[in-house]
Wavefront OBJ file of the C-alpha trace (Angstrom):
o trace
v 17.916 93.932 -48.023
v 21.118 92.044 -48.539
v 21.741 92.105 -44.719
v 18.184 90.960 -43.640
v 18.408 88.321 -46.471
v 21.889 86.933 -44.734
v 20.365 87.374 -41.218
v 17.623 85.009 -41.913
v 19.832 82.596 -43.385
v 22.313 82.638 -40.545
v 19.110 82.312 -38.695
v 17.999 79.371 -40.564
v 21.089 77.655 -40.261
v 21.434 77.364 -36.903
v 18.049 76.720 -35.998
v 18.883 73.292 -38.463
v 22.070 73.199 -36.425
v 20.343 72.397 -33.179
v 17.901 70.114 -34.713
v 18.116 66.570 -32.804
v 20.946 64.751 -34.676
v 18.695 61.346 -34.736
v 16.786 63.424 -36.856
v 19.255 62.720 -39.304
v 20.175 60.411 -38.565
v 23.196 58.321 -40.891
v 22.790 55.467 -43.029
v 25.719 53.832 -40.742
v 23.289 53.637 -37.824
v 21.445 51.279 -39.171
v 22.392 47.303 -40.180
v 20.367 46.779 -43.309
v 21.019 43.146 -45.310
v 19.631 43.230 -48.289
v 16.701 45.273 -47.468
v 15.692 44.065 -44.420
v 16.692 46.201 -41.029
v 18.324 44.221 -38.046
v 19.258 47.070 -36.329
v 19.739 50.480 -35.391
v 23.018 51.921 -33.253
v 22.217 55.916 -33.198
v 22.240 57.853 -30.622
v 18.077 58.429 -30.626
v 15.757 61.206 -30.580
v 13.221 60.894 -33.430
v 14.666 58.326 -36.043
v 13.894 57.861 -39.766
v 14.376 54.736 -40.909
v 16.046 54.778 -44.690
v 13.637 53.788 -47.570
v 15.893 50.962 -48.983
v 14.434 49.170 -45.786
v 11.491 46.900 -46.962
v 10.905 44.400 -44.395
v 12.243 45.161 -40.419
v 13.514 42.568 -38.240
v 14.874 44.410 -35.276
v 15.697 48.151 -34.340
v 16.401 49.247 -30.920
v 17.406 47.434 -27.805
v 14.613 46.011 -25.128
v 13.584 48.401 -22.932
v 15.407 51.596 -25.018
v 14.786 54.923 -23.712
v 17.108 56.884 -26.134
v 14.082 56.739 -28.991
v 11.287 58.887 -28.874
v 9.641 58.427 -32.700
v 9.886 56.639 -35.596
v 9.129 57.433 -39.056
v 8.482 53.948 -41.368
v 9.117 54.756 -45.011
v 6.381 53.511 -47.544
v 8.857 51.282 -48.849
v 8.211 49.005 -45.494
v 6.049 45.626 -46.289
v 6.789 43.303 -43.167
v 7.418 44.214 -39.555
v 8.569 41.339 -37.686
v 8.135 40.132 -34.087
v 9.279 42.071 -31.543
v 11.339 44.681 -33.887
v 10.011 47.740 -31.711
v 9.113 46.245 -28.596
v 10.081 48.617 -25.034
v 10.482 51.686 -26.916
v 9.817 53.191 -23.414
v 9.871 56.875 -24.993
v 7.274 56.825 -28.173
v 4.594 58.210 -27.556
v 2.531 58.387 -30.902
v 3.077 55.510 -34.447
v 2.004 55.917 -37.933
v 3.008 52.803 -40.039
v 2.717 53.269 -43.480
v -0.102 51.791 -45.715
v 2.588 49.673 -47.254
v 2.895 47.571 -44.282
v 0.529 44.516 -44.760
v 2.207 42.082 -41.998
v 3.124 42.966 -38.422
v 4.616 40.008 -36.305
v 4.182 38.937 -32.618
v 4.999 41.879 -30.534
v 5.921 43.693 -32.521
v 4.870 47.366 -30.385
v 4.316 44.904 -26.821
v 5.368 47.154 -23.736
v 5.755 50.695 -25.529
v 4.430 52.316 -22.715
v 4.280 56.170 -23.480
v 3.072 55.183 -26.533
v -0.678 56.818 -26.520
v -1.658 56.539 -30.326
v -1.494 54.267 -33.571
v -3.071 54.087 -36.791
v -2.977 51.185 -38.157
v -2.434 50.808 -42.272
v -5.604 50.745 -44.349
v -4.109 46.894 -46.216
v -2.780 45.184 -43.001
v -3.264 41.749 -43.634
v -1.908 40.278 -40.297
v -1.318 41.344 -36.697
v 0.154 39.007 -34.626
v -0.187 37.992 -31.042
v 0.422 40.826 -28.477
v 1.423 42.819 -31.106
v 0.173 46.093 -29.022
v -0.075 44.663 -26.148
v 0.998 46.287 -22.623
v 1.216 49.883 -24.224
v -1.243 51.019 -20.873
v -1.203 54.953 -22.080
v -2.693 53.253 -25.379
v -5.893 55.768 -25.794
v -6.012 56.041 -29.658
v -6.422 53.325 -31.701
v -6.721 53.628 -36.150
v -8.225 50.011 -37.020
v -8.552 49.121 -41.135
v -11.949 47.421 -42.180
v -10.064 44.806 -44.262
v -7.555 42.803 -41.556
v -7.660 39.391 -42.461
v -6.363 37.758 -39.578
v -5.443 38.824 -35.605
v -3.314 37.128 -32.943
v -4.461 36.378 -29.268
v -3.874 39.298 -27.116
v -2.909 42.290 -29.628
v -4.488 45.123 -27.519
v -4.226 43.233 -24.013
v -3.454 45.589 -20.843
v -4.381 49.149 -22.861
v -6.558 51.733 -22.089
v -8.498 51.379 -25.056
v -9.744 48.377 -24.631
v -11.456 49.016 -21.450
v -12.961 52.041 -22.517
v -15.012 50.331 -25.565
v -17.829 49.086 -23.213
v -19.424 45.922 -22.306
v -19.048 44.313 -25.833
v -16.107 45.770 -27.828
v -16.610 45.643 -31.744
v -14.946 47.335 -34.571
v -16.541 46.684 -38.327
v -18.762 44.206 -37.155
v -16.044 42.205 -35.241
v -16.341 41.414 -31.590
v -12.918 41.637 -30.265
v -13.172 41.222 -26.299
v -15.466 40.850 -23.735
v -15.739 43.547 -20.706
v -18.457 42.313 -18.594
v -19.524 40.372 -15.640
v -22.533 38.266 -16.084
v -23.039 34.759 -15.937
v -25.328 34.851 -18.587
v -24.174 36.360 -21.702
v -26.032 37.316 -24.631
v -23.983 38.876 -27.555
v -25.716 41.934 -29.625
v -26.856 41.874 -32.641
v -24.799 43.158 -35.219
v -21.444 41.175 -34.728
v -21.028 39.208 -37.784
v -17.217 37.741 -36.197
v -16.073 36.863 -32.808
v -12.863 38.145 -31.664
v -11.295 37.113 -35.044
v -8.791 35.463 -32.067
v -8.139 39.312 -30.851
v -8.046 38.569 -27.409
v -9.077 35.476 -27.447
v -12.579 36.740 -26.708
v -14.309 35.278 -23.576
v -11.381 33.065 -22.852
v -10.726 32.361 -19.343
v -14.008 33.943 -17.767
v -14.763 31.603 -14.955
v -17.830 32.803 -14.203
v -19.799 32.648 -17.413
v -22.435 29.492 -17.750
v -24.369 30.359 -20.481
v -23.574 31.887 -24.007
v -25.676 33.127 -26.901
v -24.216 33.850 -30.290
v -26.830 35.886 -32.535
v -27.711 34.834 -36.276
v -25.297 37.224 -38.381
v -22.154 35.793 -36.968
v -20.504 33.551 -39.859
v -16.894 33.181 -37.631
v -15.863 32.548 -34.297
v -12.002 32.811 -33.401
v -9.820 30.027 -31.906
v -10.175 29.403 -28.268
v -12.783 31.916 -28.166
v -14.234 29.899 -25.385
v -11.483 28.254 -23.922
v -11.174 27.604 -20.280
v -14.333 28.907 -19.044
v -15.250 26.245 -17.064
v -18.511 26.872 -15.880
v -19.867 26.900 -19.278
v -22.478 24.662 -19.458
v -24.607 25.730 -22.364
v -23.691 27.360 -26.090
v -25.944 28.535 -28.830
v -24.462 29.261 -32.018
v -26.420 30.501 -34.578
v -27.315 29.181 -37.936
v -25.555 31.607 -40.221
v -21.996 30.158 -38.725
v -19.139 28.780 -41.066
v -15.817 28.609 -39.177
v -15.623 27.507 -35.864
v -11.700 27.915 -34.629
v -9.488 25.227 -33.256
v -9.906 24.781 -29.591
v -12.645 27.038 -29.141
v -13.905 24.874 -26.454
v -11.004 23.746 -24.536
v -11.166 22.995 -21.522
v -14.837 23.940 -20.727
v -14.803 21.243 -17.976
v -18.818 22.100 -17.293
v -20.059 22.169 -20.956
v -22.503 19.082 -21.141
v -23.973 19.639 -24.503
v -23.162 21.468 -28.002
v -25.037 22.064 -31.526
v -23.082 22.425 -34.697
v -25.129 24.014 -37.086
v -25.637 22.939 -40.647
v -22.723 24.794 -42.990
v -19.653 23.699 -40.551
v -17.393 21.682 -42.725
v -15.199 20.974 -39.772
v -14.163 20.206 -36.303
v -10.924 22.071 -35.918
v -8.288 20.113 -33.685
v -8.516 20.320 -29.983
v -11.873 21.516 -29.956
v -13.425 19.785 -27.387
v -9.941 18.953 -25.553
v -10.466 18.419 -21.778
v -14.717 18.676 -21.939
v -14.871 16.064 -19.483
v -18.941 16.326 -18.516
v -19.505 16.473 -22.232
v -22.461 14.080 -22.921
v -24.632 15.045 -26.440
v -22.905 16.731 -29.561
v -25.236 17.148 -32.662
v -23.194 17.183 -36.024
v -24.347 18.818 -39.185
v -24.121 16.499 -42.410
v -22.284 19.222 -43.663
v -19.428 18.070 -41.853
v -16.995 16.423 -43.849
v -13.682 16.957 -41.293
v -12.869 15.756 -37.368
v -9.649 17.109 -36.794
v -7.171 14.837 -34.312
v -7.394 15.241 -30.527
v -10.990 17.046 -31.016
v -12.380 14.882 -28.369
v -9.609 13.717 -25.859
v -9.305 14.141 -21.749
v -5.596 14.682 -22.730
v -2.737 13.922 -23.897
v 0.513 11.443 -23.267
v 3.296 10.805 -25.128
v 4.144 6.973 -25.891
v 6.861 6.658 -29.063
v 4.395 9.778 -30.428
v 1.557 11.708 -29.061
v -1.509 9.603 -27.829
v -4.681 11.218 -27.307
v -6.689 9.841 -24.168
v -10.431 10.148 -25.432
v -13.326 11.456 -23.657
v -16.296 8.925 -22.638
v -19.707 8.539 -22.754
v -20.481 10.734 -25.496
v -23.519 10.569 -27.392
v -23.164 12.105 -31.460
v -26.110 12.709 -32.910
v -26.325 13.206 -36.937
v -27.237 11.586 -40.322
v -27.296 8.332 -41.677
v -23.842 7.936 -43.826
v -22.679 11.325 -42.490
v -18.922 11.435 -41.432
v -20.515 12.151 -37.965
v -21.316 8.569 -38.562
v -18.049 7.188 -39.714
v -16.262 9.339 -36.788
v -18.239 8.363 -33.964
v -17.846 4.606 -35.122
v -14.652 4.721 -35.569
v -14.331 6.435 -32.009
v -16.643 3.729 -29.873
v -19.298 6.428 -29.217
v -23.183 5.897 -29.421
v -24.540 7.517 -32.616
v -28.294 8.817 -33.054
v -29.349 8.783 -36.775
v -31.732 11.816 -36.001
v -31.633 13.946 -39.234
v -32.010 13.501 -43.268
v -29.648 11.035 -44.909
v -26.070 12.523 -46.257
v -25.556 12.238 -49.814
v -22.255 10.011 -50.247
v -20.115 9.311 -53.349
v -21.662 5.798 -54.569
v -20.085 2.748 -52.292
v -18.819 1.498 -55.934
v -18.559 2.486 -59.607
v -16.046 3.874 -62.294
v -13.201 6.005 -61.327
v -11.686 8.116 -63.916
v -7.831 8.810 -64.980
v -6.380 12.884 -64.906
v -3.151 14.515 -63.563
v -2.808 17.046 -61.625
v 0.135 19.749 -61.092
v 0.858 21.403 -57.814
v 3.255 24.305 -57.012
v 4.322 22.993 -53.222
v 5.604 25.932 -51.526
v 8.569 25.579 -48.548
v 9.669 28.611 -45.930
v 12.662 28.230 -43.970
v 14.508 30.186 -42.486
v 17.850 31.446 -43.624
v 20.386 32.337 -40.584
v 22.682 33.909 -42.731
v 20.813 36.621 -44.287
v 18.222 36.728 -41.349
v 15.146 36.074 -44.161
v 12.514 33.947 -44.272
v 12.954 31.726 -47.951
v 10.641 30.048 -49.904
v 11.455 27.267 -52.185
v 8.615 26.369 -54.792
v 8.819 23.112 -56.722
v 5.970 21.744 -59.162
v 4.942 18.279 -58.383
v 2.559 16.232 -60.893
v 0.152 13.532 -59.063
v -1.605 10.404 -61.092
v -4.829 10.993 -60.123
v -7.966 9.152 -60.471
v -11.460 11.432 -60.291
v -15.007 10.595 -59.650
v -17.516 12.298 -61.516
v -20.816 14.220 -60.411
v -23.703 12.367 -62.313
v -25.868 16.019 -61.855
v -23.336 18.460 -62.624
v -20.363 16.271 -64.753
v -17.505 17.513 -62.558
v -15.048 15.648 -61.829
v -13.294 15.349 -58.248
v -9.731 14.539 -57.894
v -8.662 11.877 -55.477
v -4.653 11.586 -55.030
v -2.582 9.089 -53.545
v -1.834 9.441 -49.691
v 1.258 8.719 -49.668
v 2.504 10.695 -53.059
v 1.002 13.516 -51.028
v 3.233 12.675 -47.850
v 6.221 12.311 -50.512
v 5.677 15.637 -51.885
v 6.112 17.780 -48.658
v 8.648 15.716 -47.083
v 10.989 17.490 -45.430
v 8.709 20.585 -44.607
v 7.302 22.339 -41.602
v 4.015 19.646 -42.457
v 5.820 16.472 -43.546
v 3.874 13.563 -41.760
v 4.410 9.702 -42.370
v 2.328 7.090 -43.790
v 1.831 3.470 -41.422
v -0.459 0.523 -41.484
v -2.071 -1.603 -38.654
v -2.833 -4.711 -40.630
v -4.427 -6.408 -37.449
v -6.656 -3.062 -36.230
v -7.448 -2.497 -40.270
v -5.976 1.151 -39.281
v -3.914 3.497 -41.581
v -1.732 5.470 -39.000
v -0.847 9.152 -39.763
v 2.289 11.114 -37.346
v 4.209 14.143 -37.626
v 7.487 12.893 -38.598
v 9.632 12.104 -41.590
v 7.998 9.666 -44.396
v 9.272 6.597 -44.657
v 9.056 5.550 -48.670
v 7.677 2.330 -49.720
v 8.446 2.886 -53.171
v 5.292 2.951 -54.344
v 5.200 6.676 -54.128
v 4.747 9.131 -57.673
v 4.573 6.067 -60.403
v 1.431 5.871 -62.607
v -0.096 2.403 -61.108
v -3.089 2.162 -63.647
v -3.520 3.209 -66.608
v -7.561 4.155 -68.234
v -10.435 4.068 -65.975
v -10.753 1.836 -63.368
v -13.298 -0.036 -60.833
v -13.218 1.788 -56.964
v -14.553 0.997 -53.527
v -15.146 4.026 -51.040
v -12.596 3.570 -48.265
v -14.254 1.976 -45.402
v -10.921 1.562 -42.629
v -10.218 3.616 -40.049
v -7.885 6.649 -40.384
v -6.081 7.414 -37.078
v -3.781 10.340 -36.128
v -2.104 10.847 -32.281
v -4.286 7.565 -31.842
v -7.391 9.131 -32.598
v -9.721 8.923 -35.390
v -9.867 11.774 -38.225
v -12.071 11.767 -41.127
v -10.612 11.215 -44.393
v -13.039 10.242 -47.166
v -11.035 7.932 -49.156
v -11.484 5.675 -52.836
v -9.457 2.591 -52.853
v -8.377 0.896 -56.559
v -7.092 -2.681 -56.230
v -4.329 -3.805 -58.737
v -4.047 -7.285 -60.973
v -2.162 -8.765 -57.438
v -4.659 -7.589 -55.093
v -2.626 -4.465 -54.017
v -4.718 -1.634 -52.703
v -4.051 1.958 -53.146
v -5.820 4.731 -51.382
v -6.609 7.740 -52.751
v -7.905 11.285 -51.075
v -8.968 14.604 -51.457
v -6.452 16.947 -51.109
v -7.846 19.378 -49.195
v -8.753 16.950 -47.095
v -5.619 15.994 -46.105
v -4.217 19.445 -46.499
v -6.843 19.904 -43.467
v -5.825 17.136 -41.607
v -2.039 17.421 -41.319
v -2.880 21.210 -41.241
v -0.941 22.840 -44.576
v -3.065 25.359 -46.715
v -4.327 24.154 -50.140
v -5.099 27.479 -52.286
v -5.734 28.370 -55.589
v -2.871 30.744 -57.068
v -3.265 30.492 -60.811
v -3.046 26.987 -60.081
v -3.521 24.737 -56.934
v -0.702 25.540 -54.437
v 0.306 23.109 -51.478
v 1.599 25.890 -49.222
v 3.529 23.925 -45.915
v 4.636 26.966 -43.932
v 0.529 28.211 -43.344
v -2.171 26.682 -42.045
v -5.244 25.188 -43.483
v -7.912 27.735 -44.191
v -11.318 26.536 -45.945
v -10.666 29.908 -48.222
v -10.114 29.628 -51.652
l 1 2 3 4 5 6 7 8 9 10 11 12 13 14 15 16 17 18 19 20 21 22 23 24 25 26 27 28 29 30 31 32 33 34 35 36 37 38 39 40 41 42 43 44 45 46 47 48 49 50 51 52 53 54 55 56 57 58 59 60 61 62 63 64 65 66 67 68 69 70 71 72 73 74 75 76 77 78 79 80 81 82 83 84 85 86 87 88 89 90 91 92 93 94 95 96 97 98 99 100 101 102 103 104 105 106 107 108 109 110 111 112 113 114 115 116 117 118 119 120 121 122 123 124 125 126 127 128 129 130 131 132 133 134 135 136 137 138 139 140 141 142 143 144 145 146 147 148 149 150 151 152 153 154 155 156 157 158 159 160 161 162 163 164 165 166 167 168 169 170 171 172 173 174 175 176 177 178 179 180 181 182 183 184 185 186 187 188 189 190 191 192 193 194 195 196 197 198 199 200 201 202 203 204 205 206 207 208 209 210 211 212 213 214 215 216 217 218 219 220 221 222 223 224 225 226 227 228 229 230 231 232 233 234 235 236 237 238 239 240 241 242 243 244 245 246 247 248 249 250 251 252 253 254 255 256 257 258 259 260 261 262 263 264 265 266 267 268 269 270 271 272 273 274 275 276 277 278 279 280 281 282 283 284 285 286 287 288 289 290 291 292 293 294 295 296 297 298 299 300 301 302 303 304 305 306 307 308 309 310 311 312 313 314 315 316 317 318 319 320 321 322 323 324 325 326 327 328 329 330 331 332 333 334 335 336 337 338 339 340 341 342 343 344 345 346 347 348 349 350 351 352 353 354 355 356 357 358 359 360 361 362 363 364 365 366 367 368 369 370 371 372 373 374 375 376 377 378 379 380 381 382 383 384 385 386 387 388 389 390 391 392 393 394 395 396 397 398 399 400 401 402 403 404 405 406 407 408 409 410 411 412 413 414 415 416 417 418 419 420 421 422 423 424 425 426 427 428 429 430 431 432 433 434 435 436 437 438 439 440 441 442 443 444 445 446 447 448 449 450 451 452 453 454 455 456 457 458 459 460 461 462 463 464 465 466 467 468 469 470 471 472 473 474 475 476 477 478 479 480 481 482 483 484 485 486 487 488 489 490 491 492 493 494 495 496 497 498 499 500 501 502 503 504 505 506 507
């Protein structure tokens, strides 16, 4: 017994013996700062990456053919652009349910690779993320994923074998037909969620329906097809992305349903035989360079604006106000939109905000985030049904608060046009900014000038209080501005001014 006991262990051991050495592979082969993995320097085979990794920034070289698998420990949070892209050798991924955020290309041209699941809390995959993997046949999606880049699954074999209308959990994510004519199924309640962009670039199309059930439409879901001529979105939508129109050269006419709070930027950019757009009175945001031709730059972007349009809408709606302010022709064709009073009694508060700031830090190869609390003098107006109050802030204590960020934008004014300017560049202080100018409550006038950004007009609902000399301060909504300039606003145990993401009309 003795004998067959040592047999099977000399057995054993060199059967471990011959095992790949990548297998195990050393904690020398890989360059690990503080948690984070810039790269690995092994000699391949199947690789395990150590668990005091928590966020990955690189690994192998471009186009590696040494690697044939990876194993991602659960300790892994963040995978960041392009950190396995050309792993020409993997055939077959499992990322961790730890992993909630996977970059821009992060897996682009892995082509062996032939399956993924992808982990059940991803919050974000970026653009191209997956993309050019052709032997891609196996795809793991999670119900939650919040949000998707352009392209993430472009050029793989799973994508064109999902059919005419691919959709995963309700969520149209591409579009595999022909016709001219397209009418989507029922049952999508999201369009592309900016997957692949959706029917982007489909020349042929001219007409598109969009069923009731659909509440969101990606960015530049539409974008480029130039034949369009005719949309019909549905009644139950709430988020219609930036730029889903551009460049429709053929669209003549559009309906935005009742429930839209905005008109992300560039939406209509380049729609030169647009003629009628209907605005719901829900709409209380035009973004800049939503209705241009194009674009030059003069000492700043300068949008060139489209002509001839026609906006149709309510009386006192900031359709209204926008297409005013823009020289079109406005049609007063549905029920009046309930505005703040012109006048009345504006009330004193303060307000604290947690003003977040990513950078990035060369040295350690991180993303940082510096959070500082910022207090604004407000003044509020208050809802004679329900007795809430609104806050209204000072523009620029708002520009002096995120100066210096990724969102910073400057403050002008064009006494002779009556025109408050708004660019993307450093704010110039006036010294007015952050000091308490009134004190108790205090007589207001609804803003009723011109807000302009790139040279086009953006709606900004504004109060205005006038001091003892006659000096007038303007007050806003922050969100309104956060969706404007285009930082997030969010509510994080307390209102957070967040400068490195977007706006999103999410709480």
């Amino acid at each position: 017994m003795k004998k067959k006991a040592l047999s099977i262990l000399l057995a054993l051991t060199l059967c471990l013996g011959l095992l790949p050495a990548a297998a195990l592979a050393a904690d020398s082969d890989f360059v690990i700062q503080n948690g984070v993995l810039l790269s690995y320097n092994g000699s391949g085979g199947h690789v395990t990456i150590p668990s005091t990794v928590t966020e990955i920034r690189g690994f192998a070289n471009y186009m590696d053919t040494t690697v044939t698998g990876v194993t991602i420990p659960s300790s892994v949070k963040k995978i960041g652009s392009g950190s396995f892209q050309g792993l020409l050798e993997v055939t077959e991924l499992t990322i961790p349910d730890s992993v909630t955020y996977i970059d821009s290309y992060a897996f682009q041209n892995c082509t062996k690779l032939e399956s993924v699941r992808l982990p059940r809390h991803l919050d974000f995959l970026g653009s191209y993320a997956l993309g050019d993997c052709p032997a891609l046949e196996s795809v793991t999606l999670p119900q939650t994923i919040k949000n998707m880049g352009a392209g993430v699954f472009e050029n793989t074999q799973w994508v064109k074998t999902q059919g005419q209308f691919p959709t995963l959990n309700g969520i149209l994510y591409a579009y595999n037909g022909g016709s001219s004519n397209v009418v989507v199924p029922q049952g999508v309640t999201r369009i592309a969620c900016n997957f692949e962009e959706s029917f982007a670039e489909y020349s042929n199309i001219t007409s598109i329906t969009i069923p009731e059930g659909v509440t969101e439409i990606c960015p530049s879901a539409f974008a480029s097809c130039v034949a369009l001529k005719e949309i019909k979105l549905p009644s139950t939508l709430q988020k219609l992305g930036s730029s889903a129109f551009w460049g429709c050269t053929s669209l003549e006419s559009v309906t935005i349903p009742e429930g839209i709070t905005a008109l992300e930027d560039q939406m209509f950019w380049g729609c030169t035989a647009l003629k009628d757009v209907t605005l719901p009175a829900s709409l209380t945001s035009i973004d800049s360079l939503c209705f241009v031709s194009d674009s030059r730059y003069n000492n700043g972007m300068v949008g060139i604006p489209l002509t001839g349009i026609t906006i149709h809408g309510a009386e006192g709606s900031a359709a209204q106000r926008y297409a005013q302010a823009a020289g079109y022709t406005f049609v007063a064709d549905q029920p009046a939109a309930g505005l703040p009073a012109a006048s009345g009694t504006a009330v004193p508060a303060t307000q604290t905000v947690k003003v977040l700031s990513t950078e990035y830090n060369e040295a350690l190869g991180v993303d940082e985030t510096v959070s500082k609390d910022v207090t604004f003098y407000c003044y509020a107006l208050r809802d004679p049904a329900t007795g809430y109050l609104t806050n209204y802030v000072k523009l620029r204590d708002v520009a002096q608060a995120i100066n210096g960020t990724s969102h910073n934008f400057n403050v002008g004014w064009d006494g002779a046009a009556g025109v408050i300017t708004l660019s993307g560049e450093e704010y110039q202080p006036n010294g007015s900014e952050m000091i308490q100018n009134f004190t108790g409550e205090q007589a207001y006038t609804l803003g009723t000038f011109t807000v302009k950004m790139y040279g086009e007009p953006v709606i900004l609902d504004s109060i205005v209080l006038t001091d003892q000399n006659g000096g007038g301060y303007t007050y806003v909504k922050l969100r309104d501005i956060g969706r404007v300039i285009d930082f997030n606003v969010a509510w994080q145990d307390g209102i957070v001014i967040d400068t490195w993401n977007i706006y999103s009309d999410a709480d």
